[in-house]
Structure formats: C-alpha cells, structure tokens
C-alpha beads as a LAMMPS data file, in Angstrom:
LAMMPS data file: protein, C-alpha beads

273 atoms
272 bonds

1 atom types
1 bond types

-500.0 500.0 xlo xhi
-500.0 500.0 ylo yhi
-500.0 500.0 zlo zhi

Masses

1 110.0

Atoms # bond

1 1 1 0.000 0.000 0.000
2 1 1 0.941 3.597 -0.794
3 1 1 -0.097 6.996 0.240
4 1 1 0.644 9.492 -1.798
5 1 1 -0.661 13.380 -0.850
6 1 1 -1.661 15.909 -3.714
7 1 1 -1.835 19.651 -4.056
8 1 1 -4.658 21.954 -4.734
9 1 1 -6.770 20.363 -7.691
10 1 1 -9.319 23.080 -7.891
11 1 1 -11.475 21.710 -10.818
12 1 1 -8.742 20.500 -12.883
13 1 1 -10.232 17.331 -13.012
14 1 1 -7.959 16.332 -16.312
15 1 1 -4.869 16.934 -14.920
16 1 1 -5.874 14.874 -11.432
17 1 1 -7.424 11.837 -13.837
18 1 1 -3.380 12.060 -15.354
19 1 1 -1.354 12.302 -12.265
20 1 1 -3.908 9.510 -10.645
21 1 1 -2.963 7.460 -14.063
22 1 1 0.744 8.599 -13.500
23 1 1 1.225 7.216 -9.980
24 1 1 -1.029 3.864 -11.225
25 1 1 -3.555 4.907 -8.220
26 1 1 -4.989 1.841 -7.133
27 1 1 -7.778 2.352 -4.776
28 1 1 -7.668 -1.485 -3.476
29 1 1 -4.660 -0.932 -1.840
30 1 1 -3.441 2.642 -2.213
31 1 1 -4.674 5.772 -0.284
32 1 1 -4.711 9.836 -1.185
33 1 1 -4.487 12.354 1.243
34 1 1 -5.701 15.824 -0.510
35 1 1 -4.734 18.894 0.473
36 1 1 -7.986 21.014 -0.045
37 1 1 -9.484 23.254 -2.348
38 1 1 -10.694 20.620 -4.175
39 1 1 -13.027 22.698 -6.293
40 1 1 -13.299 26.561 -8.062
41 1 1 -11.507 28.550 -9.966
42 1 1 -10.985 25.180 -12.441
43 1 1 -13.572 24.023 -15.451
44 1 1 -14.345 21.093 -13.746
45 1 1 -15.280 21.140 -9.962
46 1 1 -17.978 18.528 -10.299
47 1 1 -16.236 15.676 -11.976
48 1 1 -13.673 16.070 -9.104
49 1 1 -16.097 16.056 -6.199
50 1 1 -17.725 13.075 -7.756
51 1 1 -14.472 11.069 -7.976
52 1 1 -13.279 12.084 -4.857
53 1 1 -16.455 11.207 -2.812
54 1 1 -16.677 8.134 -4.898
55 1 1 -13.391 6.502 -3.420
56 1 1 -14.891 6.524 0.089
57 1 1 -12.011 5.684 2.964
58 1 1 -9.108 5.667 0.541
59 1 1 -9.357 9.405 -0.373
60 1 1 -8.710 11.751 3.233
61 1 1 -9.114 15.342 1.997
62 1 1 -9.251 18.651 4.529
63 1 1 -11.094 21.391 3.472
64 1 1 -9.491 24.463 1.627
65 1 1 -10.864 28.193 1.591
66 1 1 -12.432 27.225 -1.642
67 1 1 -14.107 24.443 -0.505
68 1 1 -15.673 26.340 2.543
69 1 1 -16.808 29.296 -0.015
70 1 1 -18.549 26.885 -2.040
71 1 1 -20.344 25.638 1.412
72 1 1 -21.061 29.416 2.170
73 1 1 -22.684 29.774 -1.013
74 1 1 -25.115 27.105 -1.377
75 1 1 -25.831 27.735 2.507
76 1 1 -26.661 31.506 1.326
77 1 1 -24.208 33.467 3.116
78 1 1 -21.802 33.889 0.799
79 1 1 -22.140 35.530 -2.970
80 1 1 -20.614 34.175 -6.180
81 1 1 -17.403 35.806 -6.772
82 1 1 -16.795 36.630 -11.005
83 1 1 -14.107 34.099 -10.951
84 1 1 -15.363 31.354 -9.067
85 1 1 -17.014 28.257 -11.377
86 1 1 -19.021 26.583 -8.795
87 1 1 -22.266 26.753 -10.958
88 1 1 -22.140 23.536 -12.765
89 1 1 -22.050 21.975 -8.613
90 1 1 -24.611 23.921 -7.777
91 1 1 -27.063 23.582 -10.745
92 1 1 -26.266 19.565 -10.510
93 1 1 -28.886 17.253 -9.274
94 1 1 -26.594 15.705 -6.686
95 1 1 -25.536 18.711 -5.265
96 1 1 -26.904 18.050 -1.936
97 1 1 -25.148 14.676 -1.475
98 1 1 -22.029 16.234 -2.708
99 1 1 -22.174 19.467 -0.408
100 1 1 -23.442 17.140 2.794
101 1 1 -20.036 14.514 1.826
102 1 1 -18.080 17.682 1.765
103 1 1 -19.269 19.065 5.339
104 1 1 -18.172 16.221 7.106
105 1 1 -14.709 16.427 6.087
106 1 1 -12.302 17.126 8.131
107 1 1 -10.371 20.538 9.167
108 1 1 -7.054 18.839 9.629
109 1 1 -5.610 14.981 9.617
110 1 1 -2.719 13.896 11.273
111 1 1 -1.242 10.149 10.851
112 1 1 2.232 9.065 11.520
113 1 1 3.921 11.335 12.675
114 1 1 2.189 14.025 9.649
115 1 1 -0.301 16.833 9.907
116 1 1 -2.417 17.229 6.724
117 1 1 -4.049 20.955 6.488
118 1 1 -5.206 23.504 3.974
119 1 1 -3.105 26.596 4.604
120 1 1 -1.037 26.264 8.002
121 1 1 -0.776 25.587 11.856
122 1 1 -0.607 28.794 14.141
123 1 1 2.911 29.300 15.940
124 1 1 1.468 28.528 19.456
125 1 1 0.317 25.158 18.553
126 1 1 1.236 21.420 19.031
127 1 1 -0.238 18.671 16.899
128 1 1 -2.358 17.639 19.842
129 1 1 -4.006 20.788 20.227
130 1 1 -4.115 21.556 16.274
131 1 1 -6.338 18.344 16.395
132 1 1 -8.830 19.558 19.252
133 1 1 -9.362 22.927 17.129
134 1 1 -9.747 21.423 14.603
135 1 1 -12.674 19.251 16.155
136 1 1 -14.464 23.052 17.258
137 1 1 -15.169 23.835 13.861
138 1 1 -15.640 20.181 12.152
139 1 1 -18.456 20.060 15.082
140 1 1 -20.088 23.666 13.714
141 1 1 -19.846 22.397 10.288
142 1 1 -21.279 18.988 10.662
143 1 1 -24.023 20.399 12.899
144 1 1 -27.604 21.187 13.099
145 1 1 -26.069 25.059 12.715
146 1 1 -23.670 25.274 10.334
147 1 1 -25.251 28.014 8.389
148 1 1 -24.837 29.963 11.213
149 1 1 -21.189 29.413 11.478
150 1 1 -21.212 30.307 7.881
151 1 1 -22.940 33.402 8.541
152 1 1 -20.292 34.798 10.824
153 1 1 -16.567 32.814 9.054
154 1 1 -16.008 35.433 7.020
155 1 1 -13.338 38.225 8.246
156 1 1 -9.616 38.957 9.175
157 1 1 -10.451 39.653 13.091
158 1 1 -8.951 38.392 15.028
159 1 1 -5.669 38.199 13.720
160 1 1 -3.778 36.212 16.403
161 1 1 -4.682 33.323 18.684
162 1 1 -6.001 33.779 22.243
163 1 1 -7.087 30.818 25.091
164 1 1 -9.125 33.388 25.986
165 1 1 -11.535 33.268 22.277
166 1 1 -15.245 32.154 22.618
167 1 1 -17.636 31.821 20.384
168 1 1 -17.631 32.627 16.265
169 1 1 -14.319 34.717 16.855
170 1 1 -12.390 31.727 18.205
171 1 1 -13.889 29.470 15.256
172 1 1 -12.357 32.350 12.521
173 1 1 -9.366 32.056 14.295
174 1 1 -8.987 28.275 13.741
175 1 1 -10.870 28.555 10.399
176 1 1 -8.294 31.598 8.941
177 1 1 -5.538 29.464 10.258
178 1 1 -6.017 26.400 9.028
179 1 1 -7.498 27.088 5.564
180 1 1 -5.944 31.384 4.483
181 1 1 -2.869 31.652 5.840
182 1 1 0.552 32.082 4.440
183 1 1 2.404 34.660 6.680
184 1 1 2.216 35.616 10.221
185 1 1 4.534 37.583 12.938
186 1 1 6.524 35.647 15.375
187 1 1 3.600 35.838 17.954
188 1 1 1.149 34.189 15.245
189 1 1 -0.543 37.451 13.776
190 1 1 -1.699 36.262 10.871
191 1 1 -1.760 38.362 7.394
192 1 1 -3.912 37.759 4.745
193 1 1 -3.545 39.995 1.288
194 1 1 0.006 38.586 0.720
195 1 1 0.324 35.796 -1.885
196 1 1 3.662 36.459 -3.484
197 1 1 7.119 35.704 -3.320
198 1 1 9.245 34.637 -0.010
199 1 1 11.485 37.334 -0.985
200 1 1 8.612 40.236 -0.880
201 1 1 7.411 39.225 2.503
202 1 1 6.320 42.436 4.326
203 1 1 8.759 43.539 7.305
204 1 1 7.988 42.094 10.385
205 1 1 6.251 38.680 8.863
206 1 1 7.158 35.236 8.121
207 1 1 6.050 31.922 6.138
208 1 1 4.755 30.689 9.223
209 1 1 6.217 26.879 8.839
210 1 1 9.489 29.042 9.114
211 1 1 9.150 30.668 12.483
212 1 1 11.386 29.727 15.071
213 1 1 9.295 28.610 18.244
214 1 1 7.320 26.935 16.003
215 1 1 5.204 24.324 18.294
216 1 1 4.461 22.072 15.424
217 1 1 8.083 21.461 13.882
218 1 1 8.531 17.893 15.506
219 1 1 5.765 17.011 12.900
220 1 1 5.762 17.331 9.263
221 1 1 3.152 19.470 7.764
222 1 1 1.942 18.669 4.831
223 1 1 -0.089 21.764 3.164
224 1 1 -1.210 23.870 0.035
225 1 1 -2.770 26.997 -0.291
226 1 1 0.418 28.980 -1.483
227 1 1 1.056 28.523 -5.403
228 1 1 3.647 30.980 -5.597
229 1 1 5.745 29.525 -2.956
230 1 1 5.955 26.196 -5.340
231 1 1 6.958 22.646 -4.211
232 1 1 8.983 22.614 -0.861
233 1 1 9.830 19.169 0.831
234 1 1 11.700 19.233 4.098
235 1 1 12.179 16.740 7.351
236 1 1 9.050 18.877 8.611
237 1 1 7.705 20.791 5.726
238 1 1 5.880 19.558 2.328
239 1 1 4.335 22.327 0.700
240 1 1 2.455 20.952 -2.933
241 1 1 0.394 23.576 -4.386
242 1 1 2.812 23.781 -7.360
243 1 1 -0.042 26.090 -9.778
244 1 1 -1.905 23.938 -11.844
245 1 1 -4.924 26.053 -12.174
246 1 1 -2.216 28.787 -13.364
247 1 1 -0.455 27.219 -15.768
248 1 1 1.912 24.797 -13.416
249 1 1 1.953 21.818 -12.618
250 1 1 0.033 19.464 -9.815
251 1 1 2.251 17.584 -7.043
252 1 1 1.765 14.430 -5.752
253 1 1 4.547 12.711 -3.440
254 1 1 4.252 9.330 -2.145
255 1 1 4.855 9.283 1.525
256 1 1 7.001 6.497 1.543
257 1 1 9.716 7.281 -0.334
258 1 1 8.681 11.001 -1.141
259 1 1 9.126 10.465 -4.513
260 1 1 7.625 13.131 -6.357
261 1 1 5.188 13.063 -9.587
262 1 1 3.959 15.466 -11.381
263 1 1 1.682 16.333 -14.446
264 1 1 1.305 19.523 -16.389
265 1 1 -1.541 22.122 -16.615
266 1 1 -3.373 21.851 -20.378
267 1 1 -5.349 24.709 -20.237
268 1 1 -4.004 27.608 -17.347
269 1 1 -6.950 30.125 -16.056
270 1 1 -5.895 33.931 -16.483
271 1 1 -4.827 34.831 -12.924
272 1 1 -7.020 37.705 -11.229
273 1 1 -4.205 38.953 -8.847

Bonds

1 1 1 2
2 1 2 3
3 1 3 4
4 1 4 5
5 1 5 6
6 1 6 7
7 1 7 8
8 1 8 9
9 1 9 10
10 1 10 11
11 1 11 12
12 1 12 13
13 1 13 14
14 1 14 15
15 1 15 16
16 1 16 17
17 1 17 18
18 1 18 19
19 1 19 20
20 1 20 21
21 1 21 22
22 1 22 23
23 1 23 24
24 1 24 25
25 1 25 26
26 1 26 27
27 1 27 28
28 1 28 29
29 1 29 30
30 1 30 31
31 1 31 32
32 1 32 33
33 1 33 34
34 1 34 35
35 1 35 36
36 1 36 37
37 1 37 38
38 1 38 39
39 1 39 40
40 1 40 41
41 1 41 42
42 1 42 43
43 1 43 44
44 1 44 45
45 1 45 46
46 1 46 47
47 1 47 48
48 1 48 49
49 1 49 50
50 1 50 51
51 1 51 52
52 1 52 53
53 1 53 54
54 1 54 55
55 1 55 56
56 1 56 57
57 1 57 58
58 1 58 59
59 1 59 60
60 1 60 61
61 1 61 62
62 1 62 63
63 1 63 64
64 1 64 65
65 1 65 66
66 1 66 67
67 1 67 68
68 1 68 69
69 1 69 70
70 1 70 71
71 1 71 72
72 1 72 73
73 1 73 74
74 1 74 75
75 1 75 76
76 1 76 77
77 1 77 78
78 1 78 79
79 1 79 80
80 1 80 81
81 1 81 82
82 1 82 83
83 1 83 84
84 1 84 85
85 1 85 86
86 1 86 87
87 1 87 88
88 1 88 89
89 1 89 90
90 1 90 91
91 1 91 92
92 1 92 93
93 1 93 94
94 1 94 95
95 1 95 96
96 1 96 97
97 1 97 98
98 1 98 99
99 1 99 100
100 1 100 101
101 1 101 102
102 1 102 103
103 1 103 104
104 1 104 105
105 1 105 106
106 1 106 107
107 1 107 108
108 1 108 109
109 1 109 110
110 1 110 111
111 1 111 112
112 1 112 113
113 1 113 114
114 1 114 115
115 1 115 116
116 1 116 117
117 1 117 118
118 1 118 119
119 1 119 120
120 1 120 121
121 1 121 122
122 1 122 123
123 1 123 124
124 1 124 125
125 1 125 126
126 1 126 127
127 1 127 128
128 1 128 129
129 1 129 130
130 1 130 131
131 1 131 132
132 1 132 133
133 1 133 134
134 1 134 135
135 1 135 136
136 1 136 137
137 1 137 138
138 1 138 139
139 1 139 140
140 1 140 141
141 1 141 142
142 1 142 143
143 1 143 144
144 1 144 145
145 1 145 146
146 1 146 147
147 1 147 148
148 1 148 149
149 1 149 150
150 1 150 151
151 1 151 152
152 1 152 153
153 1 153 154
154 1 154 155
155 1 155 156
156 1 156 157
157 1 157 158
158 1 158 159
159 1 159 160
160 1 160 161
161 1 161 162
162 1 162 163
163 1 163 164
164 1 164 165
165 1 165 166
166 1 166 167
167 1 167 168
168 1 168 169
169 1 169 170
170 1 170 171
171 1 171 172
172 1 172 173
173 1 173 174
174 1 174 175
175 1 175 176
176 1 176 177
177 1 177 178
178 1 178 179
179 1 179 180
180 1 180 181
181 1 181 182
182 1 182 183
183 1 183 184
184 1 184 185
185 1 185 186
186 1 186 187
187 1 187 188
188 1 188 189
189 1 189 190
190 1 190 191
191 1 191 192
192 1 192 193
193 1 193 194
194 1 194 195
195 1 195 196
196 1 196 197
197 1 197 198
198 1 198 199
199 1 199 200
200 1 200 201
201 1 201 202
202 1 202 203
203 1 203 204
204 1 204 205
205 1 205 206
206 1 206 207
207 1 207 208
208 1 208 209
209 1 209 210
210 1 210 211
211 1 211 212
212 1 212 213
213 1 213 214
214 1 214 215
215 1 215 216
216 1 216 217
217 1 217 218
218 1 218 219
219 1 219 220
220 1 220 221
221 1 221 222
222 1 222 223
223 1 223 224
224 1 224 225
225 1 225 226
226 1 226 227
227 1 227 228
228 1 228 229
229 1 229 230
230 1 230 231
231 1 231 232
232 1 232 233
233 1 233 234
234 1 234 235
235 1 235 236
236 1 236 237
237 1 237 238
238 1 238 239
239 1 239 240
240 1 240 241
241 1 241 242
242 1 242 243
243 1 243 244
244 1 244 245
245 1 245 246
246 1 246 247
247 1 247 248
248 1 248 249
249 1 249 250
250 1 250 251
251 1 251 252
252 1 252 253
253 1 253 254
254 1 254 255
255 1 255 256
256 1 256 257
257 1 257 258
258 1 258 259
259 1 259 260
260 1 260 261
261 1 261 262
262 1 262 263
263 1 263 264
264 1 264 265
265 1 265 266
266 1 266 267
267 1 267 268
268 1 268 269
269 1 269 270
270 1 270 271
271 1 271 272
272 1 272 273
C-alpha cells in the first residue's frame, strides 16, 4: 500500500485523472491524502467532487478556503465571486449529497507522525491541540447550525490566537488558520492579502512553517494553499500547491519514499491577482 498526498486540484479534473494514471492509483490498496481546495476557480469542480467522494475511505481530503466558499454559497451566506465556477455543482442534481459529503470532512488529519491541512498551523500550537481545534469547527460544520457558522466565518479579526476566544471569533481564528494563511509575525498574527514571493514578505512577517518557536516542527506538515511559494519538501515541511490552475503543474509525493510526480496544466486560467 501507498499513500501518496496531492496539491490543490481546484477543478482541474484532467490533470488529477493524469497524475492519478501517472502514480497507477490503485484504490484497493493505495490511499490519497488531498490537500484542499478541491473545487473553483478550475472548469471542472464537479467531476472532481464526484471522484473524490466516490473513493470513500481511501481518499482523506481537509477542506481548503475554496471548498468552505462553495459551502457558504449554497448555505446563502456567501455571494458568487466573477471568478469562481461553482455553478455547474450547484445547478447539478446531486448537489446536496455532494455538499453534505463535503461538510463532514475534516479541518485537519494527522497520521504518523504528519499533519495534513489547507493553509497552516498557528505558531502557538502542538499537533495535539491543532487536532482539538480542529474538532471546534468540524463540530459547527457537521451540525444542526452550520449556516450559522457560515454566517459569521467570514473576516480577518482576530488576527492572532487567544485561550481566551469564545464563540464565532475563536472558530475564525482556527478557520483563517487552518485554511488562508501564508504569513504571520513571530507571535502568530496572521496576514492575509500577501500571496507572493518569499522574498517580498512584508517587514515584520514570516512563512509561518518558518518561524522559530514553532510548536508544530517535531511534525511534518503537509499543506497547500500557497502557489507561488511552489513545491517545498523538508524533514518537517511539504508544501504541494505547485499552480496547476495557473499554468503549473500538480504535485503528488508518495509518503514512503517522497518520490515526487507530477503532471502539467493543459489549459491555465488567467490569474485575477
């Protein structure tokens, strides 16, 4: 058996049938662990929802910011952005089933000795209490509720991590952590407009898988999210959302060996940033 972990797909259902072909995926024995942001953006959203839900156990996928818009949407608290291409999952007869599969996935997964997330793990956190957090808002999301926690996920406040957060503001917290960030101060204030280049971080901020009291950096993180930074594998860092949807390329790396495969974008979308 092998588990190999892939980068954003984001409706490039193509290039995911390839690299699936590439790797000789073989769901009888083999296992994917997905990144997030499964869907948007991409010409093909539903296709890859379909074939994702449709491999039960052996796919493990945490949600992405995407993923969590699209949720927002149908649930009617969130508008269509001009770029998104979520209407073909929306307009589709089994969109309930596929939006109800996609609500009970999970926030964050962490398996021998990795942590599989979105975006990133605040500097103040262990594994063990990444995973409880994580539980807070899997629990608003799979609940009676959830369009309520819908109704209030959206925003940048607050920034930073407190014990002391109740209520919606602590689930942002966890939500903006684990699914938008990139960059963050040493004390875990998280920024969110920034989606370049390591080298045109603003003053004061860092990738936050590189700050130094990191509480997470006995584990490696496996993550997405960040295009531009590209494909980074470290003892305690694989990063995987190499651009497909842009014109690059999507990542998978078997676990193993962390041998890494790879299949080009066909047709790039025109990037609106």
């Amino acid at each position: 058996m092998a588990v190999y972990a892939i980068g954003d797909i984001q409706g490039c259902y193509n290039e995911f049938q390839q690299l699936l072909e590439k790797i000789s995926f073989d769901p009888a024995q083999d296992k994917l662990w997905l990144v997030g942001d499964l869907v948007n953006r991409g010409p093909n959203s539903l296709q890859v929802l379909r074939l994702v839900k449709s491999l039960g156990e052996r796919a493990v996928t945490v949600l992405g910011n995407h993923d969590l818009h699209l949720l927002a949407v149908a649930a009617g608290e969130a508008e269509l952005h001009r770029s998104d291409t979520l209407d073909d999952i929306l307009n589709s007869p089994d969109c309930d089933d596929l939006l109800t599969w996609l609500r009970q996935q999970r926030l964050l997964y962490a398996e021998n000795g990795y942590v599989l997330v979105h975006a990133g793990l605040l500097p103040q956190w262990n594994v063990k209490q990444a995973i409880g957090l994580a539980h807070e808002v899997e629990s608003a999301l799979r609940g009676d509720r959830y369009t309520t926690f819908f109704e209030h996920m959206y925003g940048n406040a607050p920034r930073a991590w407190s014990d002391d957060l109740s209520g919606y503001k602590r689930l942002r917290v966890i939500t903006n952590a684990f699914t938008r960030m990139r960059i963050c101060t040493p004390h875990g204030a998280m920024e969110f407009k920034f989606k370049g280049e390591v080298d045109d971080i603003p003053e004061g901020y860092l990738p936050w898988f590189n700050l130094p009291q990191r509480q997470s950096a006995d584990t490696t993180v496996i993550f997405g999210h960040w295009s531009v930074l590209g494909l980074q594998v470290t003892p305690n860092v694989i990063a995987l959302d190499t651009g497909c949807l842009w014109g690059g390329q999507m990542t998978a790396i078997r676990l193993e060996d962390r041998q890494i495969f790879q299949v080009s974008c066909k047709n790039p979308v025109k990037q609106d940033w």
